[in-house]
C-alpha positions as CSV (number, residue, x, y, z in Angstrom):
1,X,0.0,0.0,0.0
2,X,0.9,3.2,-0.7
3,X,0.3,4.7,2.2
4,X,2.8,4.9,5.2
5,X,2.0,5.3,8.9
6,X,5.8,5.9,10.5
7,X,5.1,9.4,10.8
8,X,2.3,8.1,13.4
9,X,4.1,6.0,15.2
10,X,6.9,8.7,15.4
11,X,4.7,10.6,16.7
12,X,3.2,8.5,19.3
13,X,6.6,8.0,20.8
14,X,7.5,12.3,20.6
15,X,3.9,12.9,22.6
16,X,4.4,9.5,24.6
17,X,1.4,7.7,23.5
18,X,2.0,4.0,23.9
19,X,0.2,1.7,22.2
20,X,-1.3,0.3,25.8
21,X,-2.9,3.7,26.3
22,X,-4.3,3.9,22.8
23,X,-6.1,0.4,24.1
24,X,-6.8,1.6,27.1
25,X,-8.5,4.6,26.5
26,X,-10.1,2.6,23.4
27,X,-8.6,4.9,21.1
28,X,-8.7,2.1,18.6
29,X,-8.6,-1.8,19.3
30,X,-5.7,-4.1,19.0
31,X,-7.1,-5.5,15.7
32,X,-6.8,-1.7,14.1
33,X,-3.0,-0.9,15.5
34,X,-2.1,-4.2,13.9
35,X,-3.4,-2.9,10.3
36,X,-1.3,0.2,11.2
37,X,1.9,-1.9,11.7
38,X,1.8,-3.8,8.8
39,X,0.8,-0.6,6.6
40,X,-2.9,-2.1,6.1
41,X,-6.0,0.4,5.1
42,X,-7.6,2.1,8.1
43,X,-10.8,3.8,7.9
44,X,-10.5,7.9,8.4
45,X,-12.6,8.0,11.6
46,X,-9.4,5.8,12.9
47,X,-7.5,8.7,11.8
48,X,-9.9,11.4,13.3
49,X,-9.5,9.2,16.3
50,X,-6.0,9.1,16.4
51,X,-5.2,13.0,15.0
52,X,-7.9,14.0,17.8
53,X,-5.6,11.8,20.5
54,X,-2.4,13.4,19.3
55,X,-4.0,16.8,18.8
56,X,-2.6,17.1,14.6
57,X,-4.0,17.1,11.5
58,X,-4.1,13.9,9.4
59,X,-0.8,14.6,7.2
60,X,1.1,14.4,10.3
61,X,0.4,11.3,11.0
62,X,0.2,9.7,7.2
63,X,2.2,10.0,3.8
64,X,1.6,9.1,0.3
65,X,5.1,6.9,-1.0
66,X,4.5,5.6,-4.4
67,X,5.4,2.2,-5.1
């Protein structure tokens, strides 16, 4: 996929969001960060969720890399 999600995790770790608080705040489930590891699709109201968590808009948390 075209789409990669290191500028969230890299973000997560600046603010010190762990995954274990994104679950335990239900953020998203464990199901969804998976998908975000592996570079799978996510719906956008994951990434309202998360950009609402992290206080940022979505392009700081995604980025378009052609194959």
């Amino acid at each position: 996929m075209p789409i990669s999600f290191t500028k969230l995790f890299e973000r997560m770790k600046s603010e010190g969001l762990t995954t274990y608080k994104i679950r335990q705040e239900r953020i998203v489930n464990e199901g969804t960060l998976q998908r975000l590891r592996l570079g799978e699709s996510v719906s956008t109201e994951t990434i309202g969720k998360l950009c609402n968590a992290l206080n940022c808009q979505p392009g700081d948390l995604i980025e378009y890399v052609p194959d």
